[in-house]
C-alpha positions in Angstrom: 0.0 0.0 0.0 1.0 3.5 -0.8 0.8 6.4 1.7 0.3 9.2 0.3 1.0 12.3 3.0 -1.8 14.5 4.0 -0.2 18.0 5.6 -2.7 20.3 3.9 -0.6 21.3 1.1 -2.0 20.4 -2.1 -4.5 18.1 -4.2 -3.5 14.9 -3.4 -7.0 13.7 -5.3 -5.1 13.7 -9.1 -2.1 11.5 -7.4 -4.2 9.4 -6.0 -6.2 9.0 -9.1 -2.9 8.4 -11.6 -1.5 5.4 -9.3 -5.3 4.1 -9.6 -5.2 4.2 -13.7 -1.6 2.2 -13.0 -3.1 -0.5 -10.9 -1.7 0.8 -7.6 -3.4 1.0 -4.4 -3.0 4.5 -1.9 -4.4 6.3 0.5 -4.6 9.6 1.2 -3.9 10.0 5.4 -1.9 11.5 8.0 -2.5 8.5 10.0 0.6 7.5 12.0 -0.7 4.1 11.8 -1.6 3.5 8.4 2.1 5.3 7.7 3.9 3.2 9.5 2.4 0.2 7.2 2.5 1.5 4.1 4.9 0.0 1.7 5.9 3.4 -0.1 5.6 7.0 0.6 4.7 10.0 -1.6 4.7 13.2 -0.3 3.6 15.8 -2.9 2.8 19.2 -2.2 1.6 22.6 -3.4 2.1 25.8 -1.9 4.9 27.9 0.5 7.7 26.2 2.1 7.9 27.4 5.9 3.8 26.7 6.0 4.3 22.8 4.6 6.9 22.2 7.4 5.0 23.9 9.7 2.2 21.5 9.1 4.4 18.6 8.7 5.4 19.7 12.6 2.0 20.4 13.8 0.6 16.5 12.7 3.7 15.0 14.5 4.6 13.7 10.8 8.9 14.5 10.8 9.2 12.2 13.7 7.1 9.2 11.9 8.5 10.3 8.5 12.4 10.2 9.6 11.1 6.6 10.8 10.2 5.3 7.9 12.5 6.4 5.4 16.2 7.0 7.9 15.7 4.3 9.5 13.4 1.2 7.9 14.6 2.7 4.1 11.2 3.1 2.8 10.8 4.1 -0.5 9.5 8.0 -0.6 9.0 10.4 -3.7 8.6 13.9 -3.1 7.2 16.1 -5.7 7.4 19.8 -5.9 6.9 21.4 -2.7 7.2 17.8 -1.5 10.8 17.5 -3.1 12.0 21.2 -1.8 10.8 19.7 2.2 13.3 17.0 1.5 16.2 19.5 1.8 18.1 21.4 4.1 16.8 25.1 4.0 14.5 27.2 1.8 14.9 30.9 1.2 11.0 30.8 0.7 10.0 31.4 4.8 14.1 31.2 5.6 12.8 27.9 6.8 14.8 24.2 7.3 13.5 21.4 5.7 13.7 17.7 6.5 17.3 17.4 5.8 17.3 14.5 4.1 19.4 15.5 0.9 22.3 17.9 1.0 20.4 20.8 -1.0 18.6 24.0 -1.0 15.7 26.2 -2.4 16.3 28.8 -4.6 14.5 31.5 -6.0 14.8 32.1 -9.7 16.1 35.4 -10.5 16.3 36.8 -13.6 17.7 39.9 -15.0 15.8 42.7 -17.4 17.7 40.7 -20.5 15.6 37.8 -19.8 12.1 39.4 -19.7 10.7 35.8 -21.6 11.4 33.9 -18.0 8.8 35.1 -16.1 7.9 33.8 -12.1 6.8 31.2 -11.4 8.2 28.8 -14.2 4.5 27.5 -15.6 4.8 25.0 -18.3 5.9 21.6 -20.1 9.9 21.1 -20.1 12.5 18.5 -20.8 13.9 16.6 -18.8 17.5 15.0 -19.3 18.3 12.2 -16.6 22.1 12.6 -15.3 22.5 8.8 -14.2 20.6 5.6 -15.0 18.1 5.0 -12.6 14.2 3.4 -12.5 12.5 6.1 -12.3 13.5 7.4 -15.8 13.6 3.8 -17.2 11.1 3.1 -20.3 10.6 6.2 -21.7 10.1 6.0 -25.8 11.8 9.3 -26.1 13.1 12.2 -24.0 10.3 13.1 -21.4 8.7 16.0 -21.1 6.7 17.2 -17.6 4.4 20.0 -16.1 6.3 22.3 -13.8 4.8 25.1 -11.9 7.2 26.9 -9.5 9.4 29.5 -7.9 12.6 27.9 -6.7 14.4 25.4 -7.6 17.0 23.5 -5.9 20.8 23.4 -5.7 22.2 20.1 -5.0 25.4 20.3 -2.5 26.4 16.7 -3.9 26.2 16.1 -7.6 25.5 12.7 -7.0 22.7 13.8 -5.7 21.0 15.0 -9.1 19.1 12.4 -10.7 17.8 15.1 -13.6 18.0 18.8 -14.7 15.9 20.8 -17.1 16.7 24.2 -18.5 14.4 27.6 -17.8 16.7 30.7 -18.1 20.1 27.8 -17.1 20.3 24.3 -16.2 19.2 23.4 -12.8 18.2 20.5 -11.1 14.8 19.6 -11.2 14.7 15.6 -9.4 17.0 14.2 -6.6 17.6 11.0 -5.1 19.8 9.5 -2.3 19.1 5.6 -1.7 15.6 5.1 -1.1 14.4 9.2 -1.4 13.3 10.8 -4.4 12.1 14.0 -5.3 10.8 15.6 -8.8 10.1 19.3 -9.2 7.9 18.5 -11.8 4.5 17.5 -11.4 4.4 13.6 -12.9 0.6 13.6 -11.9 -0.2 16.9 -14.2 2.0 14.9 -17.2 -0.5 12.7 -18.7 1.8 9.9 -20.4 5.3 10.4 -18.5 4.2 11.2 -15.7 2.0 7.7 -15.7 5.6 5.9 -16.9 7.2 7.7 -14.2 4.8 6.9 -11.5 4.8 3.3 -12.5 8.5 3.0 -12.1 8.5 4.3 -8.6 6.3 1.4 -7.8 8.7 -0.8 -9.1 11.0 0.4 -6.6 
């Protein structure tokens, strides 16, 4: 079973329904219970940084969530505000994340030369895989996903950059270390990849 991580930040609803058109089975709780069970974690996400760990804090989830995936090495995918929480610090709230990847949250800044890369970056992007890994295995041609943000992260660790895409420069926009992943991009707002990719993490 599939956890997917209620903190009040986001539609979890079009996740939910993506993993159902792949066969999967999730739920949508902040259940410390049910969390504790689940097989694999997403933690997806919508919305300002210092607010979602705020609520993460306020449901008790960092302690159960550091459970799982520190210490019993549960698979978790984080996707866009959900991959910035997996980091060390945000300048969005001047707030520390989960710490679980050695990176940090960025905001785009662009100069009066580059008047065509407006804030937030809204729209479909490539995205070139750095290193061989399942969650990127399958795909026909080179994938293309929905982003909508702000800031982007900067990795500490290359190793730690599983993909980049380019809006204004290259910048890293998924992450993994062992059994934690994170995509900027929005797989469940990507009709075909972001099915492909979502089925890979279940592989996992």
């Amino acid at each position: 079973m599939i956890a997917i991580i209620d903190y009040n930040m986001g539609n979890f609803a079009s996740v939910q329904n993506m993993i159902k058109k792949i066969g999967g089975e999730s739920i949508v709780t902040d259940s410390h219970k049910k969390i504790l069970k689940a097989d694999k974690l997403i933690l997806p996400g919508v919305g300002h940084f210092a607010r979602g760990m705020e609520n993460l804090r306020h449901k008790g989830l960092v302690e159960i969530l550091n459970h799982k995936v520190l210490n019993e090495k549960t698979p978790i995918l984080g996707i866009c505000l959900g991959m910035q929480l997996l980091t060390n610090h945000s300048e969005e709230g001047d707030e520390e994340g989960l710490k679980w990847i050695d990176a940090n949250i960025i905001r785009f800044e662009f100069s009066n030369d580059h008047e065509q890369y407006k804030i937030p970056n809204m729209g479909w992007h490539y995205v070139m895989p750095k290193k061989k890994h399942v969650l990127f295995e399958g795909f026909e041609d080179v994938p293309k996903f929905y982003f909508v943000h702000s800031y982007y992260c900067k990795c500490t660790r290359p190793e730690n950059e599983l993909a980049t895409t380019f809006y204004g420069f290259e910048y890293c926009c998924s992450i993994e270390q062992e059994n934690i992943i994170g995509t900027q991009f929005h797989p469940e707002k990507s009709h075909k990849y972001g099915m492909k990719l979502i089925e890979n993490f279940l592989k996992l």
